[in-house]
N, C-alpha and C positions, 0 to 999 in steps of 0.2 A: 316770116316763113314758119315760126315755129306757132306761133299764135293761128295759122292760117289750117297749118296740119291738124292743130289739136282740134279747133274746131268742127274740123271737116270731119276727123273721124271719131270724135266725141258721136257726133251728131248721124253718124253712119250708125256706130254702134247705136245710140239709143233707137232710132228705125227699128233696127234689128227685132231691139228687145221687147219693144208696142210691135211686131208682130207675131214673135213669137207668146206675148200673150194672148193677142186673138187668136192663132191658133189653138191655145190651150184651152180657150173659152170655148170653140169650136167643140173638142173635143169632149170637155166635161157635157157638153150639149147632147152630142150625139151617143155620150156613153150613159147620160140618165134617159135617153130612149132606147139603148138595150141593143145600138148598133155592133157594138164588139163583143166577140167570143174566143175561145181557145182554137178556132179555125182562121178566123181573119182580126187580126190585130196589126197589120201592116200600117196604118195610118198615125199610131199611136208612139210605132218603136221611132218612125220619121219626124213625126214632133220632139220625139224625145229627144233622138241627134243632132235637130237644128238648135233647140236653145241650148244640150252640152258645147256645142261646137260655137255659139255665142259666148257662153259663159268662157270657154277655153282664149277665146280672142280677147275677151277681158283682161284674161291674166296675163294676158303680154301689152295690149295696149297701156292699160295700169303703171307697170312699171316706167313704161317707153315714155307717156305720156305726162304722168304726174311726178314721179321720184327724179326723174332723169333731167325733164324739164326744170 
């Protein structure tokens, strides 16, 4: 069970994490074509929330996963 869990969300979170780098590659793409400016930056604060809110699921899987295990 517990080998089954870690796996499973090991393997969720790293997903996570390869696509919040393509997003980010995304974005460096479209910001060295000069798409964002101080009027429309919505795309960027969205990226920004999704890998904080990765990284935040870290700090609890981490503990859950390796210390506890």
């Amino acid at each position: 069970m517990y080998f089954g869990l870690y796996f499973c969300m090991t393997g969720l979170h790293g997903l996570h994490v390869i696509i919040g780098m393509v997003l980010i590659a995304w974005l460096a793409y479209r910001t060295n074509r000069g798409d964002f400016n101080a009027e429309y930056y919505t795309p960027v604060e969205g990226v920004g929330i999704f890998w904080h809110i990765v990284d935040l699921i870290w700090i609890f899987l981490f503990p859950l996963l390796y210390l506890v295990g």
